[in-house]
C-alpha positions in Angstrom: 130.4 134.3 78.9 127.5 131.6 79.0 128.0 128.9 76.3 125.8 129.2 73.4 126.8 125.8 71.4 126.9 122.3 72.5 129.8 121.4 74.2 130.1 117.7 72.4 128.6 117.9 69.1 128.8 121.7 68.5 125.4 122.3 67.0 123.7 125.5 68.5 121.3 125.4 71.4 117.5 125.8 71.0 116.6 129.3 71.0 115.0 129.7 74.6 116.5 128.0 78.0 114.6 125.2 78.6 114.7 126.1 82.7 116.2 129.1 84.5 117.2 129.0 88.0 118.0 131.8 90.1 120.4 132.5 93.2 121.5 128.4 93.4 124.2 127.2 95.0 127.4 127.8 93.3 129.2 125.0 94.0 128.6 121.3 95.5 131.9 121.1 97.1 134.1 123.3 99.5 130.9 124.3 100.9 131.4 128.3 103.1 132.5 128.0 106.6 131.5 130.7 109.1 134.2 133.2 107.3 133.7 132.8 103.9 130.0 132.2 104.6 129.4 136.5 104.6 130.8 137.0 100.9 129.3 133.6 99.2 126.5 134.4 96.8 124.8 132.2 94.6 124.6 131.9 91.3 121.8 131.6 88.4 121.7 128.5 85.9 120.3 128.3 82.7 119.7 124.8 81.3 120.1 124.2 77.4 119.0 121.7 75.1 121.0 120.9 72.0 119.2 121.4 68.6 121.5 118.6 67.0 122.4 115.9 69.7 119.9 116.8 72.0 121.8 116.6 75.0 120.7 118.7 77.7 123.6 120.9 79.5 124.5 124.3 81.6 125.6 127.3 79.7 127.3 128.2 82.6 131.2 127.9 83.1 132.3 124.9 84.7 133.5 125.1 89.0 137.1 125.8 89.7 137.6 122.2 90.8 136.0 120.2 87.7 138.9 118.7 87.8 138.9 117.1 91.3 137.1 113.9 92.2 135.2 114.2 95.3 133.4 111.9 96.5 130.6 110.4 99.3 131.0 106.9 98.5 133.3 105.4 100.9 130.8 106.5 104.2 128.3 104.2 102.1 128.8 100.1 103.2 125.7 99.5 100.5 127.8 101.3 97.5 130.9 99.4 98.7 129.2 96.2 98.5 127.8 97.1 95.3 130.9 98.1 93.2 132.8 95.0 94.4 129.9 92.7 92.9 129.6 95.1 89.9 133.4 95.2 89.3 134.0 91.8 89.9 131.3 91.0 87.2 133.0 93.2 84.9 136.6 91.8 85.3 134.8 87.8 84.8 132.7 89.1 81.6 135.5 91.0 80.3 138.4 88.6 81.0 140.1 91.0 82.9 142.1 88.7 85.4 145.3 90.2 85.7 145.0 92.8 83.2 145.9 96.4 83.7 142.6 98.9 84.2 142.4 102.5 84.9 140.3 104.5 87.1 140.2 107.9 85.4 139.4 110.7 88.3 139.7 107.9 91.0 139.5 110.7 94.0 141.0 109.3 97.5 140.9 105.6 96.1 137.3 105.2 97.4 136.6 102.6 94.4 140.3 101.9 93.1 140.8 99.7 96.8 137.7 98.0 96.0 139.4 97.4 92.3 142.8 96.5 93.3 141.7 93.4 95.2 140.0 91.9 92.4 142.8 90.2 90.8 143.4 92.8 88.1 146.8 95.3 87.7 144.7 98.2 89.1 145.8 102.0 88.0 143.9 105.3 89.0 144.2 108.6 87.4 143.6 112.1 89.8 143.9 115.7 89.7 143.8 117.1 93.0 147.6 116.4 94.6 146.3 115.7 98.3 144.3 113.1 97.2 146.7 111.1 95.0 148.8 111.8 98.1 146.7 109.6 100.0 146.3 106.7 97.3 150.0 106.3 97.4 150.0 106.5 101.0 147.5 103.3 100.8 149.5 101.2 98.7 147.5 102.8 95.3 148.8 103.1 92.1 147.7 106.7 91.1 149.4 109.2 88.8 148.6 112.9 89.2 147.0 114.5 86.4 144.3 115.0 84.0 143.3 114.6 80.3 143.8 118.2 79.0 144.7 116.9 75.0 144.0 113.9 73.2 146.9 112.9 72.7 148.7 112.6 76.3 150.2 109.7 77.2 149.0 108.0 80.5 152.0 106.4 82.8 151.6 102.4 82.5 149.2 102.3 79.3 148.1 101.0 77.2 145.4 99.7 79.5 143.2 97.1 78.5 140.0 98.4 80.1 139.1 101.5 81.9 136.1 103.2 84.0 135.0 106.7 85.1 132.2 106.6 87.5 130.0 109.9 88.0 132.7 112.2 86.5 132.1 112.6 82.8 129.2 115.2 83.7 131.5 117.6 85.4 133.9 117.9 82.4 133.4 121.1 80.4 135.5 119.2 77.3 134.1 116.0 77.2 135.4 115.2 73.5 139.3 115.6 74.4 138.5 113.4 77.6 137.1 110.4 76.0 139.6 110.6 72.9 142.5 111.0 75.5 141.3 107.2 77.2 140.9 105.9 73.6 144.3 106.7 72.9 145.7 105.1 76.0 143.5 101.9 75.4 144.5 98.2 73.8 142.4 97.7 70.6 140.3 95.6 72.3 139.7 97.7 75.4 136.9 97.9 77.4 135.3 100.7 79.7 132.6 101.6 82.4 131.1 104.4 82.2 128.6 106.1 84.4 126.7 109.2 84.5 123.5 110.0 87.2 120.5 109.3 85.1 118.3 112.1 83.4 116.0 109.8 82.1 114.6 109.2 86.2 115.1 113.1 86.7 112.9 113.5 83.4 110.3 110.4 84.5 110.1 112.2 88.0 110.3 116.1 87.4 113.2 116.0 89.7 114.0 119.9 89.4 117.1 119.8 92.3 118.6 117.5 90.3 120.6 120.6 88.6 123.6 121.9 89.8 126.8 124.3 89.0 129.0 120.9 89.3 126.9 119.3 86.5 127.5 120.8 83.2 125.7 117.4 81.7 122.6 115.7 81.9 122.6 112.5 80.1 119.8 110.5 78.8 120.2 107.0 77.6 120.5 108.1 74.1 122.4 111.2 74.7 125.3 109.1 76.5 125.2 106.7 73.9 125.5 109.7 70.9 128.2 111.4 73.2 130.4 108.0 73.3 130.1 107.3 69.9 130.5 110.2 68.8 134.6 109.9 70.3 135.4 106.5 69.2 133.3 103.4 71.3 130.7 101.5 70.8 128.1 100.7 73.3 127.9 97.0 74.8 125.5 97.5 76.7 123.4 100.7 79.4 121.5 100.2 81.7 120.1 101.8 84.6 121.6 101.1 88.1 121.6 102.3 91.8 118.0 102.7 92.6 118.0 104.1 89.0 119.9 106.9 89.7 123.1 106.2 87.4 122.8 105.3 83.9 125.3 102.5 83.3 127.3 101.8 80.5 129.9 99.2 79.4 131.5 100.1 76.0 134.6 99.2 73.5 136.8 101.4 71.4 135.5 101.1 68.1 137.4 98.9 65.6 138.6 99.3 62.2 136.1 97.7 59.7 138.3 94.4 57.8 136.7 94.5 54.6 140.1 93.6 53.2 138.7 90.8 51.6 136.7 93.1 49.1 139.7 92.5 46.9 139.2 89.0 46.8 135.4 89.0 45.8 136.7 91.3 43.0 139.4 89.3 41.7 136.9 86.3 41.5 133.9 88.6 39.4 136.3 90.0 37.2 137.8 86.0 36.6 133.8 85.2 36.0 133.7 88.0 33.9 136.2 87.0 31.7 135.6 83.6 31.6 132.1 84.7 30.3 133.9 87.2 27.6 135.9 85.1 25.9 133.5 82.8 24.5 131.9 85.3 22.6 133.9 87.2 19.5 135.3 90.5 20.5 132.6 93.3 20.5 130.1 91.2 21.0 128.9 91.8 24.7 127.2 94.7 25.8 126.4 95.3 29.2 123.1 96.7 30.5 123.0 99.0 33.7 124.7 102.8 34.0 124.0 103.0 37.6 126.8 103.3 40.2 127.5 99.4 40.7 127.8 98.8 37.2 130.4 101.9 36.4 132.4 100.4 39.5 132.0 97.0 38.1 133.0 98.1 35.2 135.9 100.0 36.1 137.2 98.1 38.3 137.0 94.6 36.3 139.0 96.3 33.4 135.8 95.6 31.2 136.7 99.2 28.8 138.5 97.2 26.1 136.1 94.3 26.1 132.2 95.6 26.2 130.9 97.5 23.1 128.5 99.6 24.6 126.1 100.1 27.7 122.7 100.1 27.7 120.6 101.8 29.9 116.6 102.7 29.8 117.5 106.4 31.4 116.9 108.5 28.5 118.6 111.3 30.4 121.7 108.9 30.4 121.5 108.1 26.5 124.3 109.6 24.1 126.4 109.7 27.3 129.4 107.9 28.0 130.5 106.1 31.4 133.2 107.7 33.9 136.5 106.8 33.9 135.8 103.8 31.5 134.6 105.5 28.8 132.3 103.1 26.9 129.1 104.6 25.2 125.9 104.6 26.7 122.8 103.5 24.6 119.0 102.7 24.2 117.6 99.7 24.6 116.4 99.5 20.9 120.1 99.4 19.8 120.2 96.1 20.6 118.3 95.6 17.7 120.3 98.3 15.6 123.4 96.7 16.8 123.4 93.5 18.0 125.3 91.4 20.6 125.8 87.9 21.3 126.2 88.1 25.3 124.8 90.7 27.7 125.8 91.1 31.5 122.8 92.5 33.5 124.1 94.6 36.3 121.3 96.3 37.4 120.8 95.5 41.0 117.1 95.5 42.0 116.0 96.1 38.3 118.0 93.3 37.1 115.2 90.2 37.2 112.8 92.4 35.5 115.3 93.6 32.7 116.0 90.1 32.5 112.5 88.8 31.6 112.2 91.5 28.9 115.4 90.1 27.3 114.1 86.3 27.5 111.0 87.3 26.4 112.0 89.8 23.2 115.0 88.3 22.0 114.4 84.6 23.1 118.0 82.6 22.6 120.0 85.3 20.7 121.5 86.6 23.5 123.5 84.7 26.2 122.7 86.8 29.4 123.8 86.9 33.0 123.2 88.4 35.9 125.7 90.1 38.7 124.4 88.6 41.8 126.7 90.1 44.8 130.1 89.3 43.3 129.3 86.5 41.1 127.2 85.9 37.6 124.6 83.5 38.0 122.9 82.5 34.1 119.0 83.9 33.1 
């Protein structure tokens, strides 16, 4: 059964095929000899857009070998000399010197040679046995296999960067394959990844461009939504080859710091205090309901220390705030019932709530502002 759903981000496709061809060649590989030649038939293909990612992909199933790397490249002296001035590039940018990378689908060890006399701990990763059969037979380090689950171990990782070169098209479940190398990467690692560009086949109407093999056509920003999507970030992408393979160099994504929240709110609520107690108690109101202030609030252990809020939402009025549990009032009840100090946390609308206080109650109140994490005097 023809897929109906995008196979990375899972939204549906757009109603109608965006092409339909008929009777194409069913395969790019294990092409029919003179026997098998009277049975083969092609096949048809039906190219889909994604409503919600937009990236552009076969509804057919993928071929038998999607799994295999097969590849041209080593009859090409121009794509040899390219890759070992591209990889060697990568390995200086990267500080890769003696580090340990990973070619995942590395095929007969076309670009892994090239790799492995670049000064790094070189590693390749391939499904079809005669071929890893060969890389050992060269001297190559190559494990047989293939990401089928996230969470298989790769022999010799963690690896500190990785590439896959004109693969990630051919792979039906591109989610578990790029979560599977995140999972057997440093925290630092870095990859290269490359696809054949869609933007070009786009620019140029190149209709043979589609084929059973390819279950993905990448643009720029569909590669970069399908990467980040599983965990990296994109360095950089850009187009290479005559323009014929989109380029990217990418990083697992990191785990956001932002341990040092904590210490911006032991300092406010320190401010806060020092700012309370030179007032008598229930003498400082604070104006501002809005989400920082409750935080603020809550999180400064102001409950038993702030008579009231005050807040010009009428819809908020005669309410109390979460958690903390102090009453919400009208502005006017600063007249009703006074206060010696008010704290102005009201983020944009704080200068302007500000002035009104200056201007209506001149030196009765003491007030300050929250600026960021600290109280700065009106």
């Amino acid at each position: 059964m023809p897929v109906t759903k995008c196979r990375v981000c899972g939204n549906v496709f757009f109603e109608k095929p965006l092409l339909k061809y008929e009777n194409m060649p069913g395969a790019a590989q294990f092409l029919p000899n003179e026997e098998t030649v009277k049975t083969e038939k092609g096949v048809d293909l039906e190219i889909c857009q994604c409503s919600g990612c937009g990236l552009v992909q076969l509804s057919n199933a993928p071929v038998r070998y999607y799994r295999d790397v097969i590849r041209a490249a080593a009859f090409s002296e121009e794509m040899k000399g390219f890759r070992v001035k591209q990889f060697r590039d990568f390995i200086e940018k990267y500080s890769l010197p003696n580090k340990r990378i990973i070619e995942i689908g590395c095929g007969c060890g076309e670009y892994l040679t090239i790799m492995q006399k670049l000064g790094v701990e070189a590693y390749g990763l391939e499904h079809l046995g005669n071929s890893v059969r060969q890389c050992v037979k060269n001297g190559l380090k190559v494990s047989e296999g293939f990401i089928e689950n996230e969470n298989l171990k790769l022999d010799n990782s963690p690896f500190d960067a990785f590439y896959i070169l004109n693969f990630l098209e051919h792979l039906p479940d591109i989610n578990t394959a790029l979560r599977g190398i995140a999972n057997n990467l440093t925290n630092d690692a870095v990859g290269l990844v490359e696809v054949p560009n869609f933007d070009m086949v786009l620019q140029d109407k190149l209709f043979s461009e589609f084929i059973s093999d390819h279950l993905f056509y990448f643009t720029r920003d569909t590669l970069s939504t399908c990467l980040q999507i599983n965990g990296f970030e994109i360095i950089e992408c850009k187009e290479v080859w005559y323009d014929y393979i989109l380029s990217a160099v990418i990083r697992k994504r990191q785990v956001l710091d932002i341990t040092d929240f904590y210490n911006s709110q032991e300092k406010l609520k320190s401010e806060i205090e020092a700012f309370i107690v030179r007032f008598e108690p229930g003498k400082v109101a604070v104006w501002g309901a809005g989400h920082q202030a409750l935080a603020v609030i809550a999180l400064t252990g102001l409950a038993d220390k702030i008579k009231y809020v005050v807040d010009s939402a009428v819809f908020k009025q005669g309410k109390y705030t979460p958690a903390t549990h102090l009453p919400i009032v009208a502005p006017d009840n600063l007249e009703k019932d006074p206060v010696d100090a008010l704290i102005i946390m009201a983020a944009g609308y704080s200068d302007e709530i500000a002035k009104i206080i200056k201007n209506k109650y001149q030196n009765k109140i003491n007030a300050v502002i929250l600026r960021s994490s600290s109280l700065e005097t009106v």
